[in-house]
VEXBAZA-182725 format. One record per residue: x, y, z of N, C-alpha, C, O in turn. Coordinates in steps of 0.001 Angstrom, whole numbers, plus 524288, in hexadecimal, padded with zeros to 5 digits. Each point is the difference from the previous one (the first is absolute). Example, Ala and Ser with C-alpha at 12.3 -4.5 7.8 and 13.67 -1.06 7.14 Angstrom:
! VEXBAZA-182725
833867E9C681E787FC86804A68000080384804B0800008040C7FFED80299 7FA968042D7FA9780334804A68003C7FCFE80442802DA801FD80454800A9 
//
This chain:
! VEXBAZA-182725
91EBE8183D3E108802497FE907FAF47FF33804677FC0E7FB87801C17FFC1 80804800427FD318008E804627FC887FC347FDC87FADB8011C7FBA07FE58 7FA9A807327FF307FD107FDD97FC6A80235803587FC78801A5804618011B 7FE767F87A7F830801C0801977FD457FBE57FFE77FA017FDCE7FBDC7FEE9 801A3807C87FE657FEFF7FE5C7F8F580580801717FC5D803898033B80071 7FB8E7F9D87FCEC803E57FD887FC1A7FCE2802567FA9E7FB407FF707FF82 807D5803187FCC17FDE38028A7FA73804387FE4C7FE2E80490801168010D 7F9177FB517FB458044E7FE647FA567FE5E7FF247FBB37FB35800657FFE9 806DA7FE637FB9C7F9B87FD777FB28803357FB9D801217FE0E7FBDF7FE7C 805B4803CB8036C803667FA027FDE37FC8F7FC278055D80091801BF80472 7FCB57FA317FAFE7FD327FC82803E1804507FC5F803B0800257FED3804A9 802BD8003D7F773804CD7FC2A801A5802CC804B5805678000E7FEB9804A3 801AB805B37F9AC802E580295803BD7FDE87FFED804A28025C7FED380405 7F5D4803537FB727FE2D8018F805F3800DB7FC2D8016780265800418042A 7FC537F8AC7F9767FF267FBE780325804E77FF21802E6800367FCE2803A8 804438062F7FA8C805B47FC46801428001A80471805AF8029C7FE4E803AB 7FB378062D7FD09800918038E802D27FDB7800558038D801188030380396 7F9127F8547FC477FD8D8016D805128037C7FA148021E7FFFE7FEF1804B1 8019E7FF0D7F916801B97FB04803D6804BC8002480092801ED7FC9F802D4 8017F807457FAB78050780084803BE7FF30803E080631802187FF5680447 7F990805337F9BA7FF1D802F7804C67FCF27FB93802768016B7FE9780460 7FB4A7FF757F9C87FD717FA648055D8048F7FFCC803F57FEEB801D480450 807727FBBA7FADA802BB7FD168031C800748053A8047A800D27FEF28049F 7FE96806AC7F9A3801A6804D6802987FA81800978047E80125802B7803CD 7FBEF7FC2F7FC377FA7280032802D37FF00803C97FEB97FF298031B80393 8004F7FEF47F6E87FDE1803867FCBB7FB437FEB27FCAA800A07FC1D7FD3D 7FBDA805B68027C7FBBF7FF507FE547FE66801257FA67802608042A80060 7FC857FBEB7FCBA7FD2F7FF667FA3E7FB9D7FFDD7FFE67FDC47FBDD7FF03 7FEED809B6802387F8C27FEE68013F7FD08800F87F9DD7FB3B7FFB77FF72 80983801C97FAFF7FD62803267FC758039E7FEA77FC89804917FF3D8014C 7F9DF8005C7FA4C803BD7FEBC7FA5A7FB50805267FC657FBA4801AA80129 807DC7FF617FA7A7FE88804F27FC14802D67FE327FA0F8030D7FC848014C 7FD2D803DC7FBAC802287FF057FBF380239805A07FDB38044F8014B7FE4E 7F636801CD8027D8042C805E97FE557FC67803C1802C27FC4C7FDE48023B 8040D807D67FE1D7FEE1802D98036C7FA22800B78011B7FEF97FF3B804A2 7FCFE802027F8707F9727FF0B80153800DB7FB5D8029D801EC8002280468 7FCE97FBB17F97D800ED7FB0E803FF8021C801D7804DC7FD4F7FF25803E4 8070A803407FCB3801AB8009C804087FD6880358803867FFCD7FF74804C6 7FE4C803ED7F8AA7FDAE803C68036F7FAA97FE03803D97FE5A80259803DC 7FFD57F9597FA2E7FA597FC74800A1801D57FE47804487FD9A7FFEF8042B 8089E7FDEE7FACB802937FA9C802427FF8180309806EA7FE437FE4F80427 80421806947FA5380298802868058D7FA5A802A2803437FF707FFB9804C5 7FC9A802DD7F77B7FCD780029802F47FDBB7FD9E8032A7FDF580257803AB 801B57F8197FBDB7FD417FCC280244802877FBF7803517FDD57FC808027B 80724804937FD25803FD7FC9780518802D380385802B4802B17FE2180384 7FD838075B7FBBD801DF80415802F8805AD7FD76802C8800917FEE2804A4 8030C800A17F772806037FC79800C2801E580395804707FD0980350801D6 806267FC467FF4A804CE8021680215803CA801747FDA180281803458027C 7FFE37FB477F7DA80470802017FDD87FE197FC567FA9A7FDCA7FBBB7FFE4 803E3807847FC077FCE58008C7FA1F8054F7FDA87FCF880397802F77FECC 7FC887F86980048806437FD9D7FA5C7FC7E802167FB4D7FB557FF4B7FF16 80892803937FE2F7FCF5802157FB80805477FF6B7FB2880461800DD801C9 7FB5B7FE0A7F9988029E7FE427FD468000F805677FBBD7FBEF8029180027 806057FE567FE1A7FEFE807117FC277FE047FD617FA967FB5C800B17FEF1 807B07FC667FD95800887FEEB7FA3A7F82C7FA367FF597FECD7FB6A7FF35 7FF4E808E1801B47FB077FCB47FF137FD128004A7FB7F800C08040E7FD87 7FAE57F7B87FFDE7FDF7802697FA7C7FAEC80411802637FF028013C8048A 7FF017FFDA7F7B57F91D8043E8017D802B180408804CC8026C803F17FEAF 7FD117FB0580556802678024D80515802C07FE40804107FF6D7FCF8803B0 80552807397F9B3805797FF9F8034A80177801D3803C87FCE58035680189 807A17FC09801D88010D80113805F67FF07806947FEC77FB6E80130800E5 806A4801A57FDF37FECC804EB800057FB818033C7FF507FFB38045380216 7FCB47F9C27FB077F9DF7FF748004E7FCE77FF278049A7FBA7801A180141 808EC7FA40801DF7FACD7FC9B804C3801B0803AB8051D7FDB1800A18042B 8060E801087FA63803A2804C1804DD7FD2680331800187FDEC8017C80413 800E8801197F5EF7FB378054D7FFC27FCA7800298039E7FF8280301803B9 7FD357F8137FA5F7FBB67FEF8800997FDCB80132806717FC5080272801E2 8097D7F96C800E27FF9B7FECC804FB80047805708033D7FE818004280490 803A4804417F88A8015980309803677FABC804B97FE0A7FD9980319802C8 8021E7FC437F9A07FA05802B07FF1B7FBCF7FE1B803667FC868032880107 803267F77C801347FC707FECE8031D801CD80125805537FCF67FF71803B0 8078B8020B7FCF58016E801C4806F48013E7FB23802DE7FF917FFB0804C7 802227FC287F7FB800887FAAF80323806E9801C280232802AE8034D7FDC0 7FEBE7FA24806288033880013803AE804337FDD280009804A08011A800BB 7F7B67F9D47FDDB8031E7FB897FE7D8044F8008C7FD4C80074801D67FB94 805937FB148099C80531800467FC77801167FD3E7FA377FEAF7FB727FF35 803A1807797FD2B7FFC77FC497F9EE806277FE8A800D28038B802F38015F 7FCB37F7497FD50806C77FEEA7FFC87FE297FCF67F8E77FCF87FC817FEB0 8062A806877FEC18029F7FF157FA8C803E37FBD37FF3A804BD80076800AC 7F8057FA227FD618049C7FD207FEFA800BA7FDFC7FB117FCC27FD347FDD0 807EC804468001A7FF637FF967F997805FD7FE8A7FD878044080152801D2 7FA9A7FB3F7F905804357FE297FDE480359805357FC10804387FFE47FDB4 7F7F380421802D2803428061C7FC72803318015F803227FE458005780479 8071B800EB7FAD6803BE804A780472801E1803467FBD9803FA8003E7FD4F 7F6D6802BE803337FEC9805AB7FB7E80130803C8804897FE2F7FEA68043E 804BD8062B7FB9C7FED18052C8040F7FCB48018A7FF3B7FC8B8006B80352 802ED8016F7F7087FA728030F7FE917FC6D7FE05802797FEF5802C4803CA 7FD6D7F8177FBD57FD2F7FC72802307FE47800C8805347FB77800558018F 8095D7FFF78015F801DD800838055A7FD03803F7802CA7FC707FFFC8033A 806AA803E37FA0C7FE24805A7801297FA6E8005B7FE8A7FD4B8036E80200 800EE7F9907FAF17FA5F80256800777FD987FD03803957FC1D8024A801A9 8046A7FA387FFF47FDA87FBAB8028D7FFE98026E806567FC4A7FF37802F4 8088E803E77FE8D8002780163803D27FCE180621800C47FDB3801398040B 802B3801A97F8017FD97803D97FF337F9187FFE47FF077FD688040B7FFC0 8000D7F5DD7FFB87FB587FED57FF187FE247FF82806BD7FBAF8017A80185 807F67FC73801A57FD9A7FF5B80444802277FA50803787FEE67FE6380465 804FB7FF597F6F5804647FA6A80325800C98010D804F3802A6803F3800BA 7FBF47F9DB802F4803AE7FE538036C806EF7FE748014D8037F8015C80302 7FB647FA037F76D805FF7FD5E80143800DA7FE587F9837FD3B8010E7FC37 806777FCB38040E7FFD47FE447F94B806A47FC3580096804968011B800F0 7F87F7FA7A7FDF0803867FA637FFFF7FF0D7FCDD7F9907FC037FF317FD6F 8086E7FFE1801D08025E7FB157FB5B7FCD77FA977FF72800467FD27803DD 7FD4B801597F8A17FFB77F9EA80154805787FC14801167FFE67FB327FFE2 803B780753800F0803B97FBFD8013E800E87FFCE806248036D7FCDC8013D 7FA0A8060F8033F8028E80019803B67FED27FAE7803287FCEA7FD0D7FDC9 8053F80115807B87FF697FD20800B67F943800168054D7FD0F8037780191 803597F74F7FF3E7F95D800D9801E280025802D9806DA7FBFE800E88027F 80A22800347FFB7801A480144802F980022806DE7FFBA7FF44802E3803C6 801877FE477F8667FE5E8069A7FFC77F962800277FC177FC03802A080099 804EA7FADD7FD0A7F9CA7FF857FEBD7FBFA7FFE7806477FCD28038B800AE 803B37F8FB802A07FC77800748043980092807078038E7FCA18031580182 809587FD087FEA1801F980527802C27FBFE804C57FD717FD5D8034980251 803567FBA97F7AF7FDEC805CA800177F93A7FEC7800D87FD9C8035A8027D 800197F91F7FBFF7FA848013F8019A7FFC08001A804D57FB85801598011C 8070F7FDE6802DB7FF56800A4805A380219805BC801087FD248025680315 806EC800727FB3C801998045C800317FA65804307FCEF7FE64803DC8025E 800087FB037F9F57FCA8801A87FEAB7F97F800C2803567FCE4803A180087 803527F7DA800D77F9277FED18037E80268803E88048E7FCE3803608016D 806C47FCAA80060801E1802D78039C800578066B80010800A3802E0803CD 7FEE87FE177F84180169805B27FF0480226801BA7FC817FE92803787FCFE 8083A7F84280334802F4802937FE9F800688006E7F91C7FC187FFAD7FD36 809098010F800D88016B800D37F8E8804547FBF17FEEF8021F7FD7980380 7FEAF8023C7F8D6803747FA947FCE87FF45800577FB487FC3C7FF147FD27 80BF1803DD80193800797FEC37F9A8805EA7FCAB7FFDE803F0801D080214 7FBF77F9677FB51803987FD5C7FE8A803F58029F7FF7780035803A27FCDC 805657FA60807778041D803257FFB0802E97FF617FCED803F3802BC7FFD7 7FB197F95F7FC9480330800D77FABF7FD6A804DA7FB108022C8015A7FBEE 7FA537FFDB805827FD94804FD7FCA080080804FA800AB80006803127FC4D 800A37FEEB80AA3800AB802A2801A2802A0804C67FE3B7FDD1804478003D 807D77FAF37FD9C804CD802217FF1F7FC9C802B77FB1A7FFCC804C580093 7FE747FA047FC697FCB5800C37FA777FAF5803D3800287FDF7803967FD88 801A47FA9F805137FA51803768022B80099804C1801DF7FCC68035B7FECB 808D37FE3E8059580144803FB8018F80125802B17FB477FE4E8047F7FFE0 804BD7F9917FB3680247804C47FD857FBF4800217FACE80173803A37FD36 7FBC97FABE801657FA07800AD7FF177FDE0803AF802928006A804A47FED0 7FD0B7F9988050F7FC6780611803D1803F6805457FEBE7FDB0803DA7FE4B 8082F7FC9980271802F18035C800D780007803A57FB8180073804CA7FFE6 7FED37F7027FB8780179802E77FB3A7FA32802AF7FD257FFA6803317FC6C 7FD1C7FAC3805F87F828801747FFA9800108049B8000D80379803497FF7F 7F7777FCDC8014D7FB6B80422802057FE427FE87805F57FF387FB4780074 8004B806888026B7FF867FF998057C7FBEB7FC177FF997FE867FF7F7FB73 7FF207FD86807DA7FE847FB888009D7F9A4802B68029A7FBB57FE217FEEC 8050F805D78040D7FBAD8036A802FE7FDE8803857FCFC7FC85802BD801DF 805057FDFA7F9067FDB5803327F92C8027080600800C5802208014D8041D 7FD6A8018B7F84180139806027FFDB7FCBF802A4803AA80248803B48020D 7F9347FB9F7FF6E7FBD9803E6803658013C7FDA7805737FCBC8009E80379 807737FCE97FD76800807FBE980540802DF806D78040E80370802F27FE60 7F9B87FD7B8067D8023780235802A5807328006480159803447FC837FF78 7FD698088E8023A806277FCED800FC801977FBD3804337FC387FDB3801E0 808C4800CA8000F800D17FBDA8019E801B9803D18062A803A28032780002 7F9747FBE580426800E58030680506804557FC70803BA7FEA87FB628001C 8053A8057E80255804E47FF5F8016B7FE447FACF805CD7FD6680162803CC 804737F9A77FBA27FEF87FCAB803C480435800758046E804AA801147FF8D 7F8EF7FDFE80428804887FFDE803DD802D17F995800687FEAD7FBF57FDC2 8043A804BB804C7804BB7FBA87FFC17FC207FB3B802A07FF9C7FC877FCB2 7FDB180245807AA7FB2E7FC5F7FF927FD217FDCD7FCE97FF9D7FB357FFDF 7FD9A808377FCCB7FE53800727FB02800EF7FCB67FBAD7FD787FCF47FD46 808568053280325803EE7FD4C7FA95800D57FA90801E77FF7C7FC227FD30 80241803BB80950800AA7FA707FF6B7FB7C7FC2C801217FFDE7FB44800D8 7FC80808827FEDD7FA427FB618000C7FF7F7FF927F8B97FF257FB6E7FEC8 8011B807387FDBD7FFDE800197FBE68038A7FC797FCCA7FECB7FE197FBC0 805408014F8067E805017FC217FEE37FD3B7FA92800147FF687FD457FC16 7FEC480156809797FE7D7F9BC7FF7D7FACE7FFC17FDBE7FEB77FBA77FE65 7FD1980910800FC7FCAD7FEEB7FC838012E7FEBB7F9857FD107FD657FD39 8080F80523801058029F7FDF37FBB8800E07FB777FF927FF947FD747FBF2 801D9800E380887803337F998800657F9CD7FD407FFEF8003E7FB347FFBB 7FC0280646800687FAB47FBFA7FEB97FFD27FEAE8083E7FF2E7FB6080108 8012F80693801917FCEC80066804307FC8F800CB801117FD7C8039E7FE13 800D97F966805737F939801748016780099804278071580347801128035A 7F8D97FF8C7FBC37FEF2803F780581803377FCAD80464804068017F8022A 7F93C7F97E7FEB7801E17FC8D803048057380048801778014E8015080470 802397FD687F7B3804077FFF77FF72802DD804827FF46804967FF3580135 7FABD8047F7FD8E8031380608801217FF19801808056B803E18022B801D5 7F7737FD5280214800567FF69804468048F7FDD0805298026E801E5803B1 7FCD37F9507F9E0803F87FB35801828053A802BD7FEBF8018C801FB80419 801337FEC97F8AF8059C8036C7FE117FF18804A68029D803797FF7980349 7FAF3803CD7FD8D801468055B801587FD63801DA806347FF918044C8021D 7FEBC7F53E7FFDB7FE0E80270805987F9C18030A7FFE67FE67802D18038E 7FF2B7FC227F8797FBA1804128010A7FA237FE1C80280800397FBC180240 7FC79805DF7FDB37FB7A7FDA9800B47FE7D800137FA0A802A18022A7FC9A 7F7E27FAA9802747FF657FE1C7FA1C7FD9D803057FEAB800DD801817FB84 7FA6F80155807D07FD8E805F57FE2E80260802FE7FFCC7FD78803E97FECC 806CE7FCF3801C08048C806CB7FFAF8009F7FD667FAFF7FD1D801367FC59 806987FB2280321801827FE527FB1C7FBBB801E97FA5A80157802AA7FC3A 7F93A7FAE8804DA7FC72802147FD097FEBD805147FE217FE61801367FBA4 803298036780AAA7FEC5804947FF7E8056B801B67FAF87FF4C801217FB61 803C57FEAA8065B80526800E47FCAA8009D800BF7FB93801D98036B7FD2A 7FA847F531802358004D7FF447F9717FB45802707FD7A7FEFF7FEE27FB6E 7FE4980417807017FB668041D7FE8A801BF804F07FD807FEC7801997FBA2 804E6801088087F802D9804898000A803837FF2F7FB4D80087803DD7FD2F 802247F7858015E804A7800D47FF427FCD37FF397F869801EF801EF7FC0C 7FACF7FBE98041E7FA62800CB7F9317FF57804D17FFDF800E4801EB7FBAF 7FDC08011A807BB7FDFC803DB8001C80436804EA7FDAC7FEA68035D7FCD7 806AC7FC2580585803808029C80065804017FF107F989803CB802897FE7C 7F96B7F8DC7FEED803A07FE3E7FB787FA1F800E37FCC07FFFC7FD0A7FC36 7FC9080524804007FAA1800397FCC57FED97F9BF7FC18800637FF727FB3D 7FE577FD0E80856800C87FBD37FEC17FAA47FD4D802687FF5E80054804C1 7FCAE7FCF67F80A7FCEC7FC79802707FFB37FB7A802207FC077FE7180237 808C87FE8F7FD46802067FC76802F5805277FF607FFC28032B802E37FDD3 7FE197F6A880606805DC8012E8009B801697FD287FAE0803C1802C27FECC 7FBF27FA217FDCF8041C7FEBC7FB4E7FF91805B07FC1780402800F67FD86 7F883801EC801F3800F5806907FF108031F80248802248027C803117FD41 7FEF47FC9F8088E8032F803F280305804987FD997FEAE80385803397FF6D 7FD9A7F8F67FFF9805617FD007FF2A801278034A7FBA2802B6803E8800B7 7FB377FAC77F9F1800DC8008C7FC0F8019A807437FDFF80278801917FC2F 7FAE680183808408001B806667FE9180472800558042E8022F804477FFBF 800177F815804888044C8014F802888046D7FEB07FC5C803BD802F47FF55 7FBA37F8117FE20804657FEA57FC31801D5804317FC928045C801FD7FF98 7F6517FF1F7FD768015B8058F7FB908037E802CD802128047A8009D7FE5A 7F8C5802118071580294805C380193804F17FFC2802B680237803B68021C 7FF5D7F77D7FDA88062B7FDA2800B67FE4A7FFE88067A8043E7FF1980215 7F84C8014C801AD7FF397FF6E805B6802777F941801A1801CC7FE448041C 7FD8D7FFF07F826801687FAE8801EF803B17FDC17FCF57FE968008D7FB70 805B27FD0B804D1803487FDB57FCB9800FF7F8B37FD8C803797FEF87FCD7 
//
């Protein structure tokens, strides 16, 4: 069963959230109100995939992203929030997001992406998508000014990079392209390495810029 913490200040939301994921055999081991809390919350239930809400009072989603990634935690963050800010977006993903979902979606991609997430993979609401591309496009590279250049993928590469866009997990890019699940891994090593990127919702995001992906 996929274990989950839930960060909201709103009480009503986590409660409505661990018992719609209940019907999903999704778990709820941790509630947070805002990010310290949270950080207590996650240390000590070591989740599987982090609901983190951005617009919090004292400390907010972008704060608890810091935080998390200053401590070297691993743990996938999926962003779920009633803002559909880009700015927001972009930082949220640039803090260290995983995925980043609407409170309106239904509990059917709500379960998808924390399972896509515990899994590996990335997930951004495809109604945001379109927005986000010409955002990053119109930026500052997403990998900063001192970011190495971008070294040339081969056609493997790209199309392992493609379904890591689409929010695939290892598992499942395997499964599509015939591979074993450790090549797949090796790939998506090479293919960070080759976009100067510390992970894959980074590599997405510096392939988007440099127009590699459309």
């Amino acid at each position: 069963m996929t274990r989950v913490v839930v960060v909201d200040d709103q009480t009503l939301v986590r409660h409505g959230i661990r018992s719609l994921l209940a019907l999903a055999d999704i778990e709820v081991v941790g509630e947070a109100d805002d990010g310290r809390a949270a950080l207590e919350v996650v240390a000590a239930t070591e989740p599987d995939v982090i609901l983190l809400d951005l617009r919090m009072p004292r400390y907010d989603g972008i704060w608890t992203l810091g935080r998390l990634r200053e401590r070297g935690t691993e743990i996938p963050v999926l962003v779920l929030t009633t803002f559909d800010d880009d700015t927001l977006l972009l930082d949220a993903l640039r803090a260290g997001a995983r995925g980043y979902l609407l409170k309106d979606v239904t509990l059917e991609q709500l379960t998808r992406a924390v399972r896509t997430l515990a899994e590996g993979g990335t997930l951004i609401a495809p109604s945001i998508t379109d927005r986000l591309l010409r955002a990053i496009r119109s930026g500052p590279s997403p990998a900063g000014a001192d970011a190495p250049p971008v070294q040339e993928l081969t056609e493997r590469e790209l199309e392992v990079l493609r379904l890591v866009a689409e929010g695939c997990s290892n598992r499942e890019i395997a499964e599509a392209l015939f591979l074993a699940e450790g090549t797949v891994k090796n790939r998506v090593s090479t293919i960070l390495l080759k976009l100067g990127a510390r992970d894959r919702t980074k590599a997405v995001l510096r392939a988007l810029h440099e127009g590699i992906l459309r």
